[in-house]
C-alpha positions as a printed Julia matrix, in Angstrom:
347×3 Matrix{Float64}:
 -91.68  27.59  -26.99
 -91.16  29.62  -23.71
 -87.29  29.65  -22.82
 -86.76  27.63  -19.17
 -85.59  29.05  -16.44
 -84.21  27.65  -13.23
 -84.67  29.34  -10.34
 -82.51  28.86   -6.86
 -84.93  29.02   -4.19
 -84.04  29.29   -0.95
 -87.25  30.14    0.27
 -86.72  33.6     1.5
 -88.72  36.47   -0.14
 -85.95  37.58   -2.79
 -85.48  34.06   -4.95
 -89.63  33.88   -4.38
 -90.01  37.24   -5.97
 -87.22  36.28   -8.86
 -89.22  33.12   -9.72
 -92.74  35.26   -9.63
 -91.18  38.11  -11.92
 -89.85  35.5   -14.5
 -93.24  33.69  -14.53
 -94.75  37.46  -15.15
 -92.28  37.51  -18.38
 -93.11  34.57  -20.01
 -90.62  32.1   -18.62
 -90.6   28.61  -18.15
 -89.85  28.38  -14.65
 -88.46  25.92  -12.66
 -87.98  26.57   -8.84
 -84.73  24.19   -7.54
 -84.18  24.39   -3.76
 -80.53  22.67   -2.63
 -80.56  20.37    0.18
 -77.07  21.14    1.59
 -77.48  20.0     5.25
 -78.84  17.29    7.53
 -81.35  19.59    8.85
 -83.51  22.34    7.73
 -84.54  24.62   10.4
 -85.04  27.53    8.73
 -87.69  25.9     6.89
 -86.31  26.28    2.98
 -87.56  23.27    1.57
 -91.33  23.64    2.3
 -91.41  27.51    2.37
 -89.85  27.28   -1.02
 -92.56  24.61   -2.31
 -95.08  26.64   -0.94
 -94.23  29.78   -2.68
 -94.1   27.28   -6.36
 -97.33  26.45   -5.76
 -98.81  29.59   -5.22
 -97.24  30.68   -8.19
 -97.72  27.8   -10.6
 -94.35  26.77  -11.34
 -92.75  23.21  -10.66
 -90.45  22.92   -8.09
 -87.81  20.59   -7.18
 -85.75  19.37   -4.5
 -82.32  18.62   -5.19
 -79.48  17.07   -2.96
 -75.75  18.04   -2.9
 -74.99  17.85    0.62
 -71.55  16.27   -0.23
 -70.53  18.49   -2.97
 -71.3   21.07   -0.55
 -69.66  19.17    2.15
 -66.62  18.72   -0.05
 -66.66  22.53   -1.19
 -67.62  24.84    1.34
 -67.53  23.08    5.09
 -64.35  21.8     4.29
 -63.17  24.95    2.92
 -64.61  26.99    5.93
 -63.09  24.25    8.32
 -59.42  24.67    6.86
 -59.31  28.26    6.74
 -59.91  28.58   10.74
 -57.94  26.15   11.6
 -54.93  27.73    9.88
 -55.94  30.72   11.61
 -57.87  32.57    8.86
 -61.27  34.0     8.71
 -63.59  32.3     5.68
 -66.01  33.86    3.43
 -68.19  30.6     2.81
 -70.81  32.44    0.75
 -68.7   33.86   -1.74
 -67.15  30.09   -2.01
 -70.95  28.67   -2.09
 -71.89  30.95   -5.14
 -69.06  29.78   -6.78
 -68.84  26.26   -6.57
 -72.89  25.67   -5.64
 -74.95  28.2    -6.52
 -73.82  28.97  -10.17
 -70.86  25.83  -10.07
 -73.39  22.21   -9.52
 -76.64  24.04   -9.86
 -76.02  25.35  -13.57
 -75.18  21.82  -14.08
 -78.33  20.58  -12.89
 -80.24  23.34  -14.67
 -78.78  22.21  -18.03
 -79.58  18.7   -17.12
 -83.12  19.69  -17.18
 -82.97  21.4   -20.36
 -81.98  25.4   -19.15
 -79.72  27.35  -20.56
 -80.11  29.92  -17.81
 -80.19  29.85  -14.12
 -81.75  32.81  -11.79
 -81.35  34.23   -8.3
 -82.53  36.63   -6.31
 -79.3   38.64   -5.51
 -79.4   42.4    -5.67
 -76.6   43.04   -8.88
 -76.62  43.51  -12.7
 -74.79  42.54  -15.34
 -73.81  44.05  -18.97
 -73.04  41.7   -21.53
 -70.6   44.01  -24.27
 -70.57  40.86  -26.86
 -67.18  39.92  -25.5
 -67.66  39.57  -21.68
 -70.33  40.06  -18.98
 -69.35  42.66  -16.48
 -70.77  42.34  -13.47
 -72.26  45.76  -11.95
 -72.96  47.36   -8.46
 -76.19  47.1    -7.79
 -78.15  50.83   -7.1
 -80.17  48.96   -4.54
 -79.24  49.5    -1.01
 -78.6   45.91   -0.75
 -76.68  45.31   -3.42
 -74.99  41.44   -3.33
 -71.52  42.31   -6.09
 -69.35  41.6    -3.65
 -70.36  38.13   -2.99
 -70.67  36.98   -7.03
 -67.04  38.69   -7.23
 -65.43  34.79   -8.05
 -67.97  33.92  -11.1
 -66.56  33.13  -14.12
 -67.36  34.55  -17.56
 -69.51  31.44  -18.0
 -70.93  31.62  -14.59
 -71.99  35.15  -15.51
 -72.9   34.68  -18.76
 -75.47  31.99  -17.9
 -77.0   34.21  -14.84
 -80.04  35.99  -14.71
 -80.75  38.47  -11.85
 -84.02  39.79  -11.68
 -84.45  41.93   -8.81
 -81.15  44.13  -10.35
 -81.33  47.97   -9.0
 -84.84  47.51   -6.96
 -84.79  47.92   -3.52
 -86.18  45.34   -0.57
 -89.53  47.27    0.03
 -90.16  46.64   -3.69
 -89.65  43.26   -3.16
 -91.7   42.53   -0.33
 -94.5   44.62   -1.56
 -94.5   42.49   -4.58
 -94.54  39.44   -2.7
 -97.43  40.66   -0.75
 -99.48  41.64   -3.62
 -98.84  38.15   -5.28
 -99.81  36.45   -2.01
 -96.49  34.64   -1.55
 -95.84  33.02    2.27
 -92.88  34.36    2.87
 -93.57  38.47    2.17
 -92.39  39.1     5.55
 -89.84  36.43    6.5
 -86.84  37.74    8.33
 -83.7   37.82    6.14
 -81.26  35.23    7.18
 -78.28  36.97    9.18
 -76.17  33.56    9.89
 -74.14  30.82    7.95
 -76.7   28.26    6.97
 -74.99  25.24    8.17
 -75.01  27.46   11.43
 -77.47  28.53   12.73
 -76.95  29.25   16.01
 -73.95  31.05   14.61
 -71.44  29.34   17.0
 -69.0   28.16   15.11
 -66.77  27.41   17.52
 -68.89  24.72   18.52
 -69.21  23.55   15.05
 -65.69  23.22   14.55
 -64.89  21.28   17.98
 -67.76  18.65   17.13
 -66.29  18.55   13.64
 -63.12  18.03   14.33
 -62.79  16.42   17.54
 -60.95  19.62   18.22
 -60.92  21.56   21.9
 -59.85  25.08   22.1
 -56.52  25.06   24.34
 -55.63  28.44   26.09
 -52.53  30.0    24.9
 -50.81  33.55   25.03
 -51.85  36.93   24.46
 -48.63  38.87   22.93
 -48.4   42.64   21.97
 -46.93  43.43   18.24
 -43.24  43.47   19.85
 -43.72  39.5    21.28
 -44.05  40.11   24.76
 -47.05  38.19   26.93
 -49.43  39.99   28.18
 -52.35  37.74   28.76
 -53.68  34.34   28.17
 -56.58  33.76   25.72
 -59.38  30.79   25.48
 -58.03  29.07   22.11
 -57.28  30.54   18.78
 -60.31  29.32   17.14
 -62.43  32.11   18.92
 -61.02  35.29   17.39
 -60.53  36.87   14.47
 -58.2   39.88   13.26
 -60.24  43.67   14.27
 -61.4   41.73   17.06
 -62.25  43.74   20.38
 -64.94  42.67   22.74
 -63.94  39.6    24.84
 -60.42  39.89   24.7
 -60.39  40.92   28.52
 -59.21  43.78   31.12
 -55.77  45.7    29.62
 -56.51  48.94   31.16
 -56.67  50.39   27.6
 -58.47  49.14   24.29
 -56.8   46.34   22.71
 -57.41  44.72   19.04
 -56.43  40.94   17.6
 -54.17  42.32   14.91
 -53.24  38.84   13.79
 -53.43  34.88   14.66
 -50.6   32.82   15.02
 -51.87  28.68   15.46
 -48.86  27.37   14.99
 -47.72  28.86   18.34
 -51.03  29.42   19.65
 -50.85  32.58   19.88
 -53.37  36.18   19.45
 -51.58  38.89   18.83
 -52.98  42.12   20.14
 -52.0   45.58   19.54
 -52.93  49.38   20.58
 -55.66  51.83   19.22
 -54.08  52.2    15.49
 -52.18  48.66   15.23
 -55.02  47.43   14.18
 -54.61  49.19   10.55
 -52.93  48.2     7.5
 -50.84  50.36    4.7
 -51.72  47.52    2.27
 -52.24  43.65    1.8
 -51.28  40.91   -0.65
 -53.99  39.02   -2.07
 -54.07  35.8    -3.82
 -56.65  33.19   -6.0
 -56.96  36.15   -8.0
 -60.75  36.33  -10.41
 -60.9   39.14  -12.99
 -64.33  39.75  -14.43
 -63.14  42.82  -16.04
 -60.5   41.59  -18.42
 -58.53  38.29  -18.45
 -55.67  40.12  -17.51
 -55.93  43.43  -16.22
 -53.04  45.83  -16.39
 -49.76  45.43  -13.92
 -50.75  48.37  -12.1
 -53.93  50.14  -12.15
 -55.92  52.53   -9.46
 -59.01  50.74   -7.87
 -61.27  50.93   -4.98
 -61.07  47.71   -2.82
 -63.9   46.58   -0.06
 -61.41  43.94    2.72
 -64.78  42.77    3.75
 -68.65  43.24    2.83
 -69.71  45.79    4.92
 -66.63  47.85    4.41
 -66.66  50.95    2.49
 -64.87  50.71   -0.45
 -60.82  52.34   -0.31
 -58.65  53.92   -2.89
 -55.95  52.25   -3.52
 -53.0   51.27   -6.31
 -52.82  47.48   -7.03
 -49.52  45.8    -8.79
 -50.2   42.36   -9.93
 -47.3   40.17  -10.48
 -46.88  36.52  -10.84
 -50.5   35.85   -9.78
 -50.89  37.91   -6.49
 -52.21  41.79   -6.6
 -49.87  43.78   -3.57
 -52.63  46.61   -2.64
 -51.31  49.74   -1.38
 -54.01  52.08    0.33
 -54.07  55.74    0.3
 -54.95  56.31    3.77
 -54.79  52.82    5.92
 -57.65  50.37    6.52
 -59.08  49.04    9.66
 -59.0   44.79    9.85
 -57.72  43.5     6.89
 -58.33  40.06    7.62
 -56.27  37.01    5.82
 -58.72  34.85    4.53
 -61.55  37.45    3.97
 -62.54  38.46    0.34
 -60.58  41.49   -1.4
 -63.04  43.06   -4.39
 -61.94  45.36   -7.11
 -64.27  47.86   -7.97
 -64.29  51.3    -9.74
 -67.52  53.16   -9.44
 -69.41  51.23  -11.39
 -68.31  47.61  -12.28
 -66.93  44.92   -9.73
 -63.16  44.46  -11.7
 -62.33  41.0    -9.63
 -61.4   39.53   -6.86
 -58.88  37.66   -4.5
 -58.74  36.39   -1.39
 -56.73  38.21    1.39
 -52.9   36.51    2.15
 -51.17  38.72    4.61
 -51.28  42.48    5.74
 -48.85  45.13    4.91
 -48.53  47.02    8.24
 -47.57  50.86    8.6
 -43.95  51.56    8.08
């Protein structure tokens, strides 16, 4: 009997070409798009369905617009209003993508689930390390909280190739979607306003508040916390110099900005620590860390004690943002992951 597959299809060209490539190697494939909103204006559900068809692979629709209610809006919701910056798709892959929908794939029989993220992994017979993908978009960084069952149930088949492969592929195969646009927003925003989205969601309206420099004093008056995040420059207003929000204080309602410079950290302390590496990895160790995803990764020395890792760059590192996601990673392999607490500024 052919081994079945289920495939997350979001109806963009990379799950499309995952599902064609593991119908090309013998799979039983089953294509399962997630409903997780009201709407669907980007046109998932049918693009998806029309991509099975072409292929020849059932396809199914399933609903978890509360679980993802319950797991990622609410999640994404909290963190700004405490004045931190969210990483909702790291979250999503967690508790959606490889969390319910591995749940529903072994409801249907699959042992397996597949997506069409850029990244590899290595299985060494006692745990699956996940890998950097060679591909110019590789996706590690946002897999960086799976668990060693999460992993060890994943299939990735795009791994190292790169997105003109894909599309070519897609193309050649006739799929729809060969030339769709890559999604650059949150899906439950698509506008990308998400200070919108929070005020309708929460009844909440910005109120304006203080500007303060890194020593306390006012120096300006700012729109409502909500619409700025640490590194932030544009829209902060006239200072006759450039200005950064270094950090957010809600509680006061404050933005703090600081000088050319302030806006760099010796180190951080991060917390809701993964490892993927080891179960434990050692109290100190050497490691390059990305602060966000389009950061290059930094060299740094990591002490982990009493389930935080205190990160300690070699040279410091532009808008390390509480809330953001920290990865681990030596040249090779993504080592784990935690989720950014507080800066350590410059001495």
């Amino acid at each position: 009997m052919k081994k079945k597959i289920v495939v997350g299809m979001s109806g963009g060209v990379d799950s499309s070409a995952a599902a064609l490539m593991l119908k090309e190697r013998g799979y039983d494939v089953i294509g399962v798009t997630l409903r997780l909103t009201d709407s669907d204006v980007s046109g998932t559900i049918d693009d998806a369905r029309r991509v099975a068809q072409t292929i020849g692979i059932d396809h199914e629709v399933v609903d978890l617009r509360e679980v993802f209610e319950r797991e990622v809006i609410e999640y994404f919701t909290k963190e700004y209003l405490s004045g931190a910056t969210p990483n909702p798709c790291v979250i999503c892959n967690q508790k959606i993508k490889f969390g319910a929908m591995l749940d529903i794939a072994h409801g249907m029989g699959a042992e397996k689930i597949a997506t069409g993220h850029y990244v590899r992994t290595v299985d060494t017979g006692d745990r699956i390390l996940l890998c950097r993908s060679e591909s110019l978009k590789d996706q590690s960084y946002f897999l960086s909280y799976l668990s060693q069952e999460q992993l060890r149930s994943a299939v990735f088949p795009l791994c190292d190739m790169q997105k003109d492969e894909i599309r070519e592929k897609a193309r050649q195969a006739g799929l729809s979607v060969a030339d769709k646009k890559d999604s650059q927003e949150i899906c439950f925003i698509p506008d990308d306003d998400y200070v919108s989205f929070l005020c309708n969601r929460t009844g909440q309206i910005p109120i304006s508040g203080d500007f303060v420099d890194t020593m306390g004093n006012v120096i300006g008056r700012h729109s409502g916390v909500l619409r700025y995040t640490v590194g932030q420059r544009k829209g902060l207003g006239a200072f006759g110099k450039p200005m950064f929000v270094t950090a957010i204080d809600p509680v006061n309602n404050r933005v703090i900005l600081g000088e050319n410079g302030e806006q760099y950290s010796q180190g951080m302390v991060a917390e809701n620590l993964n490892w993927i590496i080891s179960d434990k990895p050692e109290d100190e160790f050497r490691s390059l860390v990305k602060v966000r995803f389009r950061a290059a990764p930094s060299p740094a020395t990591v002490k982990v004690s009493d389930g935080t890792a205190t990160v300690i760059f070699d040279e410091p590192e532009r808008s390390v943002t509480p809330g953001q996601t920290a990865v681990f990673l030596d040249d090779k392999y993504v080592l784990g992951a935690g989720r950014i607490k507080t800066q350590l500024k410059k001495d």
